[in-house]
TORLUM-377333 format. One line per 3 residues: their letters; for each residue x, y, z of C-alpha. Coordinates in steps of 0.02 Angstrom, whole numbers. Example, Ala and Ser with C-alpha at 12.3 -4.5 7.8 and 13.67 -1.06 7.14 Angstrom:
BEGIN
AS> 615:-225:390  684:-53:357
END
This chain:
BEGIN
XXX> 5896:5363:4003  5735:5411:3902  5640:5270:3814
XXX> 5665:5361:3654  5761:5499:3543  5685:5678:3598
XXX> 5575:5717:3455  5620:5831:3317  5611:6005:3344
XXX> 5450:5989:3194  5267:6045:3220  5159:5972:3354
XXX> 5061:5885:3230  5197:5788:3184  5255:5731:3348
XXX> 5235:5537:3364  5163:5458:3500  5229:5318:3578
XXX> 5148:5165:3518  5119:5072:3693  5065:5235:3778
XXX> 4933:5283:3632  4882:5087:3636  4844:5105:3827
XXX> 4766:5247:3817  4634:5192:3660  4629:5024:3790
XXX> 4562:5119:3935  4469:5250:3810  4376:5102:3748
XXX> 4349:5032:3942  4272:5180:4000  4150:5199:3847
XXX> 4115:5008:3866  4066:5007:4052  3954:5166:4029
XXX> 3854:5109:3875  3846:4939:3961  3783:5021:4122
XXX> 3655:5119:4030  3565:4950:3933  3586:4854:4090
XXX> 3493:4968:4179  3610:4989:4314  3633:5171:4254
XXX> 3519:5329:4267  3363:5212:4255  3343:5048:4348
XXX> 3251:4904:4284  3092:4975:4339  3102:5120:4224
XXX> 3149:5248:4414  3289:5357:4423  3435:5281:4517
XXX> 3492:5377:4663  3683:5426:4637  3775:5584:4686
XXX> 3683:5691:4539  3516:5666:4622  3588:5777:4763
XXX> 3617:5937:4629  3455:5890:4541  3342:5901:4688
XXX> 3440:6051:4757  3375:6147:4603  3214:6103:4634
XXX> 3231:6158:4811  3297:6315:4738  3190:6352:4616
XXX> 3050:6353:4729  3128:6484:4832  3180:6374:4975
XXX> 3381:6340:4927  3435:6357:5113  3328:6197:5138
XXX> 3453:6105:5007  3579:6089:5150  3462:6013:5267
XXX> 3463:5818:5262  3319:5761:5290  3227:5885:5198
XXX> 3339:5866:5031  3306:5699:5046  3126:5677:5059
XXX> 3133:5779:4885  3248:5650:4798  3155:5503:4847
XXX> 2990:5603:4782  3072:5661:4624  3168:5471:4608
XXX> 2991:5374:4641  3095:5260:4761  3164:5260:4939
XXX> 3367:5216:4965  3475:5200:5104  3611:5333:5152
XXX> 3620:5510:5110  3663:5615:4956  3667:5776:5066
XXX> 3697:5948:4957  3870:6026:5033  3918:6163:4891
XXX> 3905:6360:4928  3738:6457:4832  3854:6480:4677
XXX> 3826:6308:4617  3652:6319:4653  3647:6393:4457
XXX> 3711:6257:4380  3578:6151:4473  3448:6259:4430
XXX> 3486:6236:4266  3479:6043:4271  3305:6057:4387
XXX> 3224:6127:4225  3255:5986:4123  3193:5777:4157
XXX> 3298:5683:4267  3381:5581:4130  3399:5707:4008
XXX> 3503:5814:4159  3602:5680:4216  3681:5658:4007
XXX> 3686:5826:3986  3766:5881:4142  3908:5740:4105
XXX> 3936:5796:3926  3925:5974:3969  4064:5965:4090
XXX> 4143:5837:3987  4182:5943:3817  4273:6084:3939
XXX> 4371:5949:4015  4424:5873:3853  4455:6049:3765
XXX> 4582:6105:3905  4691:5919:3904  4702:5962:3726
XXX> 4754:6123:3751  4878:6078:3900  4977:5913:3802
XXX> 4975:6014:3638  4896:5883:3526  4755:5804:3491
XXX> 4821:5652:3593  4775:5750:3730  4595:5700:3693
XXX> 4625:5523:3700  4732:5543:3865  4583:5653:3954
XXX> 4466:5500:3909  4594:5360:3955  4591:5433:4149
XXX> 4520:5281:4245  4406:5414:4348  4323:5448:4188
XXX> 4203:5312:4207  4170:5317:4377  4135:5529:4395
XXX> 4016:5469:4240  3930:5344:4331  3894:5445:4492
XXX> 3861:5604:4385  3979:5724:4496  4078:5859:4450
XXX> 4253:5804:4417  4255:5842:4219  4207:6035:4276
XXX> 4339:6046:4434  4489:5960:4324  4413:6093:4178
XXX> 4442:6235:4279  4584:6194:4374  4679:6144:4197
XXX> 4623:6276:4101  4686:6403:4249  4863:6323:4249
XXX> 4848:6327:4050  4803:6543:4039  4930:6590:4165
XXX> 5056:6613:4067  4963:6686:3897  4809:6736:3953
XXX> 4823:6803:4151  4650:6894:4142  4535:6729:4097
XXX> 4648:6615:4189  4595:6722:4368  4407:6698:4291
XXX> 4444:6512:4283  4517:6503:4477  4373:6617:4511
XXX> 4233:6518:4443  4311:6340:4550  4218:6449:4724
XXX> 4107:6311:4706  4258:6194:4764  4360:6330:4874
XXX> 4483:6176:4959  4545:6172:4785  4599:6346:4772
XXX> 4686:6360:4940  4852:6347:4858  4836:6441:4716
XXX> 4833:6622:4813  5004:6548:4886  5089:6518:4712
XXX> 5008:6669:4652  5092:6780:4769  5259:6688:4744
XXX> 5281:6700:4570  5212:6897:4558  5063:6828:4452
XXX> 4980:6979:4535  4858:6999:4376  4784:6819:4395
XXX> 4760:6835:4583  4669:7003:4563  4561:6924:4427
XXX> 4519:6794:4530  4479:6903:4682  4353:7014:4564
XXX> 4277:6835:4486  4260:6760:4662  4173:6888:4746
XXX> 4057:6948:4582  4009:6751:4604  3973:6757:4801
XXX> 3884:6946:4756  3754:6862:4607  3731:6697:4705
XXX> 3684:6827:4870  3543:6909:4760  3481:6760:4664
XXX> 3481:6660:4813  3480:6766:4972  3547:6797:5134
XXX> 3476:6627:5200  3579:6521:5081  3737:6602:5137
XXX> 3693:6566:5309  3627:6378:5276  3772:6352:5208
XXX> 3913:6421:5335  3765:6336:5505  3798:6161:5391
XXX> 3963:6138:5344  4022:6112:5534  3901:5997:5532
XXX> 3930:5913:5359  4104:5905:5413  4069:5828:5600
XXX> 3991:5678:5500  4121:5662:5345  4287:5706:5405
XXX> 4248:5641:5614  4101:5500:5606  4171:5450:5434
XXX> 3987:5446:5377  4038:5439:5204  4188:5285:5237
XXX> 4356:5321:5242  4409:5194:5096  4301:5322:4965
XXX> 4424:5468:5016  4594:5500:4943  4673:5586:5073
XXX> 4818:5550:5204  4697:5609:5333  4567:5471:5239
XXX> 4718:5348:5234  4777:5355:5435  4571:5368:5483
XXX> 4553:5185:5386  4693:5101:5461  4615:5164:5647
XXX> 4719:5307:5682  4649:5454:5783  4557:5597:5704
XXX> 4696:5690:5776  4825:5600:5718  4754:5590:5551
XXX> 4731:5800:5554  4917:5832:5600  4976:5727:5481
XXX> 4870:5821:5348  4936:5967:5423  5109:5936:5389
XXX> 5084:5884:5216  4984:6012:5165  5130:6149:5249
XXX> 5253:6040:5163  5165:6066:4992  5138:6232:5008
XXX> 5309:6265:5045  5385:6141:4921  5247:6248:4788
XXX> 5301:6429:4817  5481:6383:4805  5445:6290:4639
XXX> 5349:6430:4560  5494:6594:4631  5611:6461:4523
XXX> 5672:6477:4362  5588:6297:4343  5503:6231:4161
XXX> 5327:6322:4183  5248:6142:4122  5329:6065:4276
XXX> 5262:6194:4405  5106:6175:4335  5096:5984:4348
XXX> 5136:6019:4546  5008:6112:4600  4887:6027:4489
XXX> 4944:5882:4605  4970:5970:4768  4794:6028:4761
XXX> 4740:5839:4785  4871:5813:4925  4841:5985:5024
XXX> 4669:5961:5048  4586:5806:5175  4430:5789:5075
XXX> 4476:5713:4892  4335:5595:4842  4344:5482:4721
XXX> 4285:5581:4564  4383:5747:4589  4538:5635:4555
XXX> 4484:5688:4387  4611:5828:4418  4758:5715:4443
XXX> 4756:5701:4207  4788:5881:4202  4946:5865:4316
XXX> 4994:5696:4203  4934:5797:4036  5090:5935:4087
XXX> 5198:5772:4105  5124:5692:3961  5179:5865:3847
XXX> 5356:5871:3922  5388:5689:3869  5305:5709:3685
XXX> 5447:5861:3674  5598:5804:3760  5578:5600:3766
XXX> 5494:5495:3930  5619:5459:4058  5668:5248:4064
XXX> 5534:5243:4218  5398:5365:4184  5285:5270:4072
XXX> 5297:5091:4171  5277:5206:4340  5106:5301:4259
XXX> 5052:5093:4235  5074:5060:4394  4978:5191:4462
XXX> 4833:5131:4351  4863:4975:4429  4827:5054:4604
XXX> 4683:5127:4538  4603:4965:4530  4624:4952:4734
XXX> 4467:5080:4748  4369:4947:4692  4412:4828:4803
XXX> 4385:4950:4945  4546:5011:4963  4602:5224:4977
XXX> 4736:5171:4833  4697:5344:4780  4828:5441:4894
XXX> 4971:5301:4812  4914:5370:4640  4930:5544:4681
XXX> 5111:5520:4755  5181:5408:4612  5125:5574:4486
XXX> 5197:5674:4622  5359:5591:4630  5383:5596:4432
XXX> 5343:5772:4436  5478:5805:4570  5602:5672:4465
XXX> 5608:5801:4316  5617:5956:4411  5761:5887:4492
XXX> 5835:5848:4328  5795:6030:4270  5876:6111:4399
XXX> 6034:6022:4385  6050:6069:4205  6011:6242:4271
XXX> 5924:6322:4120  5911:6513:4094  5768:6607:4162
XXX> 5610:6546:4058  5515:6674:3944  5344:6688:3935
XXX> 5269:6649:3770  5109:6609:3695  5125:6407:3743
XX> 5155:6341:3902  5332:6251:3885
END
């Protein structure tokens, strides 16, 4: 049963939104503006009370420009050394790490933010990233709603607040599943430019290939390694090989030690590590998942399935495949609801979608308790996105035509 009448085949700008969903959404909207600006004059934000930088996640991409810069960026992915530079750059010693764990490509966009002052960086780099983000939920729901619903996401706030990357890896992820279909060429460009995160883009090479989107995956290929090729001469050999002597090492103390805590991932390998299960437990049962969603994916996308729907699955399967999903690159889990979102603004919500999308924002809230809620969120979009595909096959619809909207 749907909650309402499918809408009238009329213009998108005509479409109504349902009245508790837009309300939620200008609710949360308003929430995540509120805690930010409140952050910011409390000083608990960017500046502390004593007028020095506080040290968040950005500080990590801020000092590893200066590091680069200089002409040292191998020495970026050395701990100690990267953080002797953000406690001199900060004016103040903290406890813990911010380590740098990103290949040489991203080293530009921390270059960039090296050149300007630390607080002028940290807005700029979330707006930057933000205004891509925003621009591609737009694009994906098909109305300006999709605006509101990009800023409504409850990780909003806290990718924000820590001044990571999430608004640029949902971007780019989104916009690729957006320019399949209409614009193959840029949409390999977009898949090629997310290098900087490859554990997101292991599954895309597997859809690819499945659904004979052979144009994408070449693009991709050419974008990817004219990325690796510029970051080589801009940053050298060294870099490279910094970065490929660390990441064992990164990973030793993340994904075995648990350096960072368990309860801030959003894996299952996160989720059996908190409850004391053995690393190698924890790995199989990633393993089979991630097989399992790879599988379940390339089947999806040889089908004759809605194109919105196969798109909202691997937007989501990219966050279950992989064993290191922080906190902030849940980000990526609106553009999977934002394919969901323009389904039911065509064809009606389903009775349980919209109280089953509350409920996950209702898990949300376990993160900050402590909790790895962030798995249960994934799986609840997962298992809406599965609900209407199995409803589309039944009604078995004729092969699906590409045209110049996803549909």
């Amino acid at each position: 049963m749907a909650v309402s009448r499918p809408p009238p085949r009329i213009g998108w700008n005509q479409i109504e939104i349902p009245a508790r969903l837009r309300k939620v959404c200008f609710a949360l909207c308003a929430i995540n503006v509120t805690v930010c600006v409140m952050a910011f004059l409390l000083r608990a934000w960017i500046y502390d009370a004593n007028g020095l930088g506080i040290p968040t996640d950005f500080v990590s991409f801020w000092a590893g420009g200066h590091l680069a810069l200089e002409g040292v960026p191998a020495q970026a992915f050395e701990w100690d050394v990267l953080k002797r530079v953000e406690v001199a750059k900060l004016g103040q010693d903290f406890e813990g790490d911010f380590p740098w764990h990103y290949p040489p490509p991203f080293f530009f966009v921390a270059c960039a933010l090296a050149l300007l002052p630390y607080s002028v960086a940290y807005l700029g780099w979330i707006l930057a990233s933000l205004v891509p983000y925003l621009a591609v939920m737009r694009a994906i729901v098909g109305h300006n709603f999709g605006i509101l619903l990009a800023l409504a996401a409850p990780f909003v706030f806290i990718n924000a607040l820590v001044g990571q990357n999430g608004f640029l890896t949902a971007a780019l992820i989104g916009g690729t599943l957006y320019l399949i279909p209409i614009r193959p060429v840029l949409a390999g460009i977009c898949l090629g430019l997310l290098a900087y995160k490859p554990q997101y883009g292991l599954l895309f090479p597997i859809v690819l290939g499945a659904a004979g989107h052979w144009r994408v995956f070449v693009s991709a290929a050419i974008t990817t390694i004219a990325v690796v090729a510029v970051s080589w001469l801009a940053f050298g050999t060294e870099s490279w090989l910094a970065f490929f002597r660390w990441m064992p090492i990164s990973s030793q103390a993340i994904m075995s030690e648990g350096k960072a805590t368990w309860w801030k991932l959003q894996s299952l390998y996160s989720m059996v590590r908190y409850f004391g299960g053995t690393e190698q437990l924890a790995w199989a049962l990633q393993f089979v998942l991630a097989a399992f969603v790879a599988v379940g994916l390339a089947l999806m996308w040889r089908s004759r399935l809605r194109y919105s729907l196969k798109a909202a699955a691997l937007a989501a399967g990219t966050l279950l495949a992989t064993p290191y999903v922080a906190i902030y690159d849940m980000v990526v889990l609106a553009v999977a609801v934002g394919f969901l979102v323009r389904i039911g603004l065509k064809d009606g919500f389903l009775g349980y979608e919209l109280p089953a999308l509350a409920c996950a924002l209702v898990l949300v809230a376990g993160y900050f308790a402590g909790k790895p809620t962030g798995l249960g969120v994934t799986l609840i979009v997962s298992t809406l996105i599965l609900a209407r595909a199995a409803s589309w096959w039944r009604r078995e619809p004729a092969p699906i035509q590409m045209s110049s909207q996803p549909q």
